[in-house]
MARLO-536287 format. One line per 3 residues: their letters; for each residue x, y, z of N, C-alpha, C, O, CB. Coordinates in Angstrom, 3 decimals, decimal comma. Atoms other than C-alpha are relative to their C-alpha. Last residue first. Glycine has a CB too. Example, Ala and Ser with C-alpha at 12.3 -4.5 7.8 and 13.67 -1.06 7.14 Angstrom:
REM residues 2
sa) -0,820 -1,190 -0,060 13,670 -1,060 7,140 -0,770 1,090 0,730 -0,261 2,198 0,899 0,414 0,462 -1,415 | 0,890 -1,190 0,000 12,300 -4,500 7,800 0,900 1,200 0,000 1,936 1,181 0,665 -0,992 0,027 1,246 $
This chain:
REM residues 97
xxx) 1,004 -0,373 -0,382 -113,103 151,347 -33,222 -0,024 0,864 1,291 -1,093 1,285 1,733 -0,645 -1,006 0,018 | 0,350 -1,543 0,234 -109,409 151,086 -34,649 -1,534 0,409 0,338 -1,760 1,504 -0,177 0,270 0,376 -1,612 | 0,610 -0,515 0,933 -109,515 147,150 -35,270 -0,343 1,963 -0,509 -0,905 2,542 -1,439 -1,074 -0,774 0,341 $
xxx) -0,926 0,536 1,791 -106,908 146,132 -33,310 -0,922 0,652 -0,996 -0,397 1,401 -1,820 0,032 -2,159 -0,543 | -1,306 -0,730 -0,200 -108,255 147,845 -29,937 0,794 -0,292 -1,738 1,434 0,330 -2,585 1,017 -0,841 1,614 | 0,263 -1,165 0,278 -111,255 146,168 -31,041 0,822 1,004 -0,132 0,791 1,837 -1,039 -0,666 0,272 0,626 $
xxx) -0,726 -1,122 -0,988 -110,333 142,895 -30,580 -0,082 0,866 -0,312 0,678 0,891 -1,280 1,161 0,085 0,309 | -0,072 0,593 -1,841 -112,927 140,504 -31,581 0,420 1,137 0,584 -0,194 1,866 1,362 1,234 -1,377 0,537 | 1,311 -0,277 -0,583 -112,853 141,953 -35,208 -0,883 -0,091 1,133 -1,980 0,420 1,358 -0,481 -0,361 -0,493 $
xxx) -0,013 -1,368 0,119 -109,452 141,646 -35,741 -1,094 0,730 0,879 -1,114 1,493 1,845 -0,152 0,314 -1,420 | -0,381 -1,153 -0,939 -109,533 138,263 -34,147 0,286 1,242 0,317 0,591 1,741 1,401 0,527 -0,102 0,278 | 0,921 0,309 -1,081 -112,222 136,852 -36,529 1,098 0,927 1,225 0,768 1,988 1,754 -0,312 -2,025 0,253 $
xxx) 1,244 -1,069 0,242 -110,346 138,394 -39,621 -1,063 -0,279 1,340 -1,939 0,554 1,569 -0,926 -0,363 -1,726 | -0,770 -1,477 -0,646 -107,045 136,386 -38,267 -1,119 1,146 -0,159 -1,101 2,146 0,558 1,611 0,570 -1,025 | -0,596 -0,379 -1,741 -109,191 133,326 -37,629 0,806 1,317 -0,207 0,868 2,104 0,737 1,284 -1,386 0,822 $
xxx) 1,421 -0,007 -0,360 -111,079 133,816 -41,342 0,796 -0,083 1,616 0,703 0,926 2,316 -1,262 -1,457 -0,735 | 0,015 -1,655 0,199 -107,177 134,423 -42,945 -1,768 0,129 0,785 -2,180 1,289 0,765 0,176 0,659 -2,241 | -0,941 -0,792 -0,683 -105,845 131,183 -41,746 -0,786 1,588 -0,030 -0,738 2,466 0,831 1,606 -0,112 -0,828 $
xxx) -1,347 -0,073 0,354 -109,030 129,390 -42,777 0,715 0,977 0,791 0,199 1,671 1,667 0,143 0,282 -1,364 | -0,425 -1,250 0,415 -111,842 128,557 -40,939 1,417 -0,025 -0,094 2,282 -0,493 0,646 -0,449 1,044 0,853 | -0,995 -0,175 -1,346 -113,709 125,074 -40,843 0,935 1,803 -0,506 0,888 2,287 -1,637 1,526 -1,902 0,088 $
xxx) -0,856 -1,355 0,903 -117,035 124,540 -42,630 1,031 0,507 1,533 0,832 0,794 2,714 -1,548 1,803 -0,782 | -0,602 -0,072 -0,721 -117,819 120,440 -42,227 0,443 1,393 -0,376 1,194 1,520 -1,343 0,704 -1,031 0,144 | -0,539 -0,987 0,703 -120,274 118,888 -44,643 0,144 0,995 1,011 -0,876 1,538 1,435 -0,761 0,400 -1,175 $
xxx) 0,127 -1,305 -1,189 -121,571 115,604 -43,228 0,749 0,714 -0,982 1,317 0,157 -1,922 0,764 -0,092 1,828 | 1,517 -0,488 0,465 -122,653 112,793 -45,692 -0,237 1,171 0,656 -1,295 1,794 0,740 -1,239 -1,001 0,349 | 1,411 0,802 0,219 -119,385 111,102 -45,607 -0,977 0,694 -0,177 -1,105 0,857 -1,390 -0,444 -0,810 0,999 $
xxx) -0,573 1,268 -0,837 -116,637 113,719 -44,557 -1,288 -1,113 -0,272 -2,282 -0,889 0,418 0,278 0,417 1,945 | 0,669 0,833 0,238 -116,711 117,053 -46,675 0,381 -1,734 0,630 1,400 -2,375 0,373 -0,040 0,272 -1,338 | -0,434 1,582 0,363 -114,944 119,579 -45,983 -0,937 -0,719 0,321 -1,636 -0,490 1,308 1,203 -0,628 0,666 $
xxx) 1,355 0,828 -0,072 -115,818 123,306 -46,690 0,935 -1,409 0,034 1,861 -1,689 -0,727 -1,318 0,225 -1,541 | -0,076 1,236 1,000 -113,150 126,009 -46,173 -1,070 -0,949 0,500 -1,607 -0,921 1,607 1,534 -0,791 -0,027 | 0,180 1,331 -0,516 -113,520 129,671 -44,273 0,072 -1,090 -1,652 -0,027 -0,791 -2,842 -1,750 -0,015 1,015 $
xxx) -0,515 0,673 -1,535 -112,511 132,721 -44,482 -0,220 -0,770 0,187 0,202 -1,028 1,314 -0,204 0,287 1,089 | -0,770 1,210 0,250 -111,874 133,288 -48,006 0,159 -0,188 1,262 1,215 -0,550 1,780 1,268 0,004 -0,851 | -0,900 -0,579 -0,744 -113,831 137,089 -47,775 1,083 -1,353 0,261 2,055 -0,932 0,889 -0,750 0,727 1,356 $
xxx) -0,651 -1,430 -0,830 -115,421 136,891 -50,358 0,893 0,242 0,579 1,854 0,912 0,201 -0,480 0,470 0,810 | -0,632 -0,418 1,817 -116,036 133,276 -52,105 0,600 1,396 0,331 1,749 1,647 -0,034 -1,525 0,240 -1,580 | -1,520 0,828 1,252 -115,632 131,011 -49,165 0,032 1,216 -0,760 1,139 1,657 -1,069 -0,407 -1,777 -1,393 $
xxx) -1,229 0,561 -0,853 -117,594 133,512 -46,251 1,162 -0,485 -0,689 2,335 -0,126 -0,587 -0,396 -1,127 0,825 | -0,859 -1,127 0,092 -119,696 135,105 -48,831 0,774 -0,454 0,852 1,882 -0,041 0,511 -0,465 1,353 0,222 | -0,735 -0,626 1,280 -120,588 131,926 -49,749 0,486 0,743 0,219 1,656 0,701 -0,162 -0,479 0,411 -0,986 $
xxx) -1,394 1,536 0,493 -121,039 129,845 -46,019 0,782 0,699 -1,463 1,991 0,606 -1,676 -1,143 -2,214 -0,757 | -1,050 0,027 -1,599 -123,804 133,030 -44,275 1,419 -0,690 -1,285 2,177 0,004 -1,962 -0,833 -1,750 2,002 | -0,285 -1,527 -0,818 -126,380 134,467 -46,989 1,242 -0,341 0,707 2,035 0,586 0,876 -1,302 0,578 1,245 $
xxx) 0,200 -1,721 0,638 -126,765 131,663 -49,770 0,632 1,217 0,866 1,522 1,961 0,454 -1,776 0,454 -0,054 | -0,598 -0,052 1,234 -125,619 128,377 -47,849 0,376 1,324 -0,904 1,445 1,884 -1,145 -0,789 -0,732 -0,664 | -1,111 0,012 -0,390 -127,374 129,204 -44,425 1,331 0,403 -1,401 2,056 1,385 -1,563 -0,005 -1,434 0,709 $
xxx) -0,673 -1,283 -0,240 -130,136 130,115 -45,951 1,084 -0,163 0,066 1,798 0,311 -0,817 -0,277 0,693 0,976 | -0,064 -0,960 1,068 -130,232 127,041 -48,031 0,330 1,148 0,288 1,153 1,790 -0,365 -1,019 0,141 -0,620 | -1,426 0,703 0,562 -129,506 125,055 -44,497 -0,116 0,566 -1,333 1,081 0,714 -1,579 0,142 -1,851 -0,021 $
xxx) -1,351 -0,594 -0,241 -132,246 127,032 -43,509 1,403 -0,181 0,132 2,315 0,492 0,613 -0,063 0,343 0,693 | -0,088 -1,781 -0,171 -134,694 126,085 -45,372 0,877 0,642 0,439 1,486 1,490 -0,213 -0,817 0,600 0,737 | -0,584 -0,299 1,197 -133,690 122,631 -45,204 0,428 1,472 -0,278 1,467 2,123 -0,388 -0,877 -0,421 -0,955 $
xxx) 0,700 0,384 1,000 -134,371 122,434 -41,698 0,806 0,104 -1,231 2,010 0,358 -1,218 -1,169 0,698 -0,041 | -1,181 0,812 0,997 -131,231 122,583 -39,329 -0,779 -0,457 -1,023 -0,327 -1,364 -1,722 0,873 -1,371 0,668 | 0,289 1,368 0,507 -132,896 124,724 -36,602 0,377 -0,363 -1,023 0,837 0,631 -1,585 -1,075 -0,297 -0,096 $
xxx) 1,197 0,706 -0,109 -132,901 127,837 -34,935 -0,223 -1,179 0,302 -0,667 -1,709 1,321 -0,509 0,039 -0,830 | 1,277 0,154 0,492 -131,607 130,052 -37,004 -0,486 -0,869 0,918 -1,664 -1,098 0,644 -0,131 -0,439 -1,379 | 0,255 -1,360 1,135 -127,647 130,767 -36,335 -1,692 0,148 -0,223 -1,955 1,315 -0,513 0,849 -0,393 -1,843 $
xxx) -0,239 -1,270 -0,860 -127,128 127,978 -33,644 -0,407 1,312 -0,838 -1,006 2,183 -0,207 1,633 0,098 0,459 | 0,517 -0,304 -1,032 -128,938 125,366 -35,821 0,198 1,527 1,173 -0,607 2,347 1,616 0,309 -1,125 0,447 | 1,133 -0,514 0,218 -127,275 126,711 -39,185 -1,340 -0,325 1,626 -2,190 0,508 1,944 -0,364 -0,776 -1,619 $
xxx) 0,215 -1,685 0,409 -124,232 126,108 -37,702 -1,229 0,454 0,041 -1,724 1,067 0,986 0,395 0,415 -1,404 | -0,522 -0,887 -2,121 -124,596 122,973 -35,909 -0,117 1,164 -0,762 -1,141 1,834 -0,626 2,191 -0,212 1,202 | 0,964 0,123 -0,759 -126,369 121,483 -39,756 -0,151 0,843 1,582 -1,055 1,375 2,226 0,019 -1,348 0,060 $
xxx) 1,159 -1,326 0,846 -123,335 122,942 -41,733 -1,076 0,140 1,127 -1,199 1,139 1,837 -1,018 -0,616 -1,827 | 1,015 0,860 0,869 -121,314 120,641 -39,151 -0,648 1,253 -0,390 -0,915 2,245 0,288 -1,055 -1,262 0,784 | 1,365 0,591 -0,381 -118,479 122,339 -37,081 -0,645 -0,274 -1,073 -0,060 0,045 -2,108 -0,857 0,809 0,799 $
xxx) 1,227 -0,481 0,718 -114,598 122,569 -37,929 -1,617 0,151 0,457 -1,451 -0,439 1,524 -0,015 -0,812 -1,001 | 0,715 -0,022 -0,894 -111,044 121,744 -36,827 -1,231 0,692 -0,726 -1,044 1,543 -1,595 0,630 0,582 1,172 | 0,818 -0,803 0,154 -108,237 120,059 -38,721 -1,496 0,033 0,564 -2,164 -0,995 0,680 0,079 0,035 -1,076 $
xxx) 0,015 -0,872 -1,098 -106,359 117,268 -36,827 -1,170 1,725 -0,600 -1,872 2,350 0,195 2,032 0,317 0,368 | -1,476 -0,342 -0,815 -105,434 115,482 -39,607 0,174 0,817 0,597 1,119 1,591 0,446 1,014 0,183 -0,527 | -0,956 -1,231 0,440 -108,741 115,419 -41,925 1,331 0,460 0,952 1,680 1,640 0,977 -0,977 1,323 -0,066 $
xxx) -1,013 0,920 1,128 -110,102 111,626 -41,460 0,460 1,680 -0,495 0,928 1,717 -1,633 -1,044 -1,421 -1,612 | -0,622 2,122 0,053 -112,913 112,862 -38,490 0,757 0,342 -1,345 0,323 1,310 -1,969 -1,731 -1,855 -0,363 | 0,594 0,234 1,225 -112,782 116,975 -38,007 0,353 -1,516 -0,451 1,443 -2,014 -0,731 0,492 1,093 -1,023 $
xxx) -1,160 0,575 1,481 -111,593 118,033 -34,760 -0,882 -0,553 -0,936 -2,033 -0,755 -0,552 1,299 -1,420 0,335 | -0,277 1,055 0,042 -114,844 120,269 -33,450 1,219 -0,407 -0,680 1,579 0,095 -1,745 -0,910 -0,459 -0,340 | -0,551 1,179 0,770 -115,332 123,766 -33,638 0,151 -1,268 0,517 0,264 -1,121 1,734 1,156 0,250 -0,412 $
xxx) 0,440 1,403 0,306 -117,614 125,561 -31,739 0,534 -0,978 -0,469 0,081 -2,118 -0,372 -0,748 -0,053 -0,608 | 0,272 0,359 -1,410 -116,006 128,558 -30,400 -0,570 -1,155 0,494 -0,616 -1,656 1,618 -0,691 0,811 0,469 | -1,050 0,218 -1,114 -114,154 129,170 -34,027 -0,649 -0,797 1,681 -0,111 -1,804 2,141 0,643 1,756 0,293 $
xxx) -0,643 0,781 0,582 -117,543 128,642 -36,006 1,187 -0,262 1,259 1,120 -1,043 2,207 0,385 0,571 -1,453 | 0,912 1,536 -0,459 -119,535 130,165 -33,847 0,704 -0,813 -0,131 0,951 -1,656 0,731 -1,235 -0,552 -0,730 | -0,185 0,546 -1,387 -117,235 133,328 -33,938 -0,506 -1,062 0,620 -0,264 -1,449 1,763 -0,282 0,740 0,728 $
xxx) -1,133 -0,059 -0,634 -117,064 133,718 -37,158 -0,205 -0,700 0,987 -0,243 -1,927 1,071 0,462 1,141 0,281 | -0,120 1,577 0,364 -121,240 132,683 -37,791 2,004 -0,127 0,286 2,405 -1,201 0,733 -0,726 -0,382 -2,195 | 0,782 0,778 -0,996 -121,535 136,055 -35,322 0,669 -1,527 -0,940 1,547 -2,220 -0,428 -2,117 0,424 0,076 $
xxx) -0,914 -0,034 -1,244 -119,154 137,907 -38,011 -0,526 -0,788 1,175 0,430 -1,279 1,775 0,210 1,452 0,481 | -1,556 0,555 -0,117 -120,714 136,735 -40,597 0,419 0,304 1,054 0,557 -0,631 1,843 1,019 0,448 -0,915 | 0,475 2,009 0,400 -124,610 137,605 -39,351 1,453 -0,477 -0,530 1,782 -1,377 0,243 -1,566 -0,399 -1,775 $
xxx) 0,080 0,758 -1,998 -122,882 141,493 -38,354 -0,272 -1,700 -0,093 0,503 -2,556 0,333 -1,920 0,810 1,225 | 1,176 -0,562 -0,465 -121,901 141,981 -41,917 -0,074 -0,976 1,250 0,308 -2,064 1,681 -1,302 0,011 -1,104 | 1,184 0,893 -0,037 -118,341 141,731 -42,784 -1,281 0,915 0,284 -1,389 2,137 0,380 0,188 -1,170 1,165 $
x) 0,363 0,777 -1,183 -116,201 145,127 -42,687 -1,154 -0,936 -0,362 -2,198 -0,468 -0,815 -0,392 0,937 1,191 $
């Protein structure tokens, strides 16, 4: 099972998304929205946190989410398997808790 801080950035992600300019309907929010709702604020600092603790183990672990890149914005949208791991973990009944 994630750690509670993924599973919260899950559900940001999904409840926040945005369509994503020049990607064909794909849906996402801004590193910067993240790391605001998650911390705070969109300093550096925690756009590194963000990076390190929340966005890696997200791509490299658990492959729930993808990074796109649109001009100078950097866009993390969730893959097939990050919405089905978000609604496991939503629904409880599914999850056996």
């Amino acid at each position: 099972v994630p750690e509670e801080v993924l599973i919260q950035a899950l559900k940001i992600i999904h409840t926040d998304s945005v369509i994503i300019p020049l990607s064909s309907g794909m849906r996402g929010i801004t590193k910067k929205d993240l790391a605001k709702k998650i911390f705070g604020s969109s300093s550096k600092q925690n756009l590194t946190r963000l990076q390190r603790s929340i966005t890696q183990k997200l791509l490299k672990t658990w492959k729930a989410v993808e990074s796109v890149k649109v001009g100078r914005s950097e866009y993390i949208a969730l893959t097939a398997e990050g919405d089905y791991l978000r609604y496991i973990l939503e629904n409880k009944e599914t999850s056996g808790q």
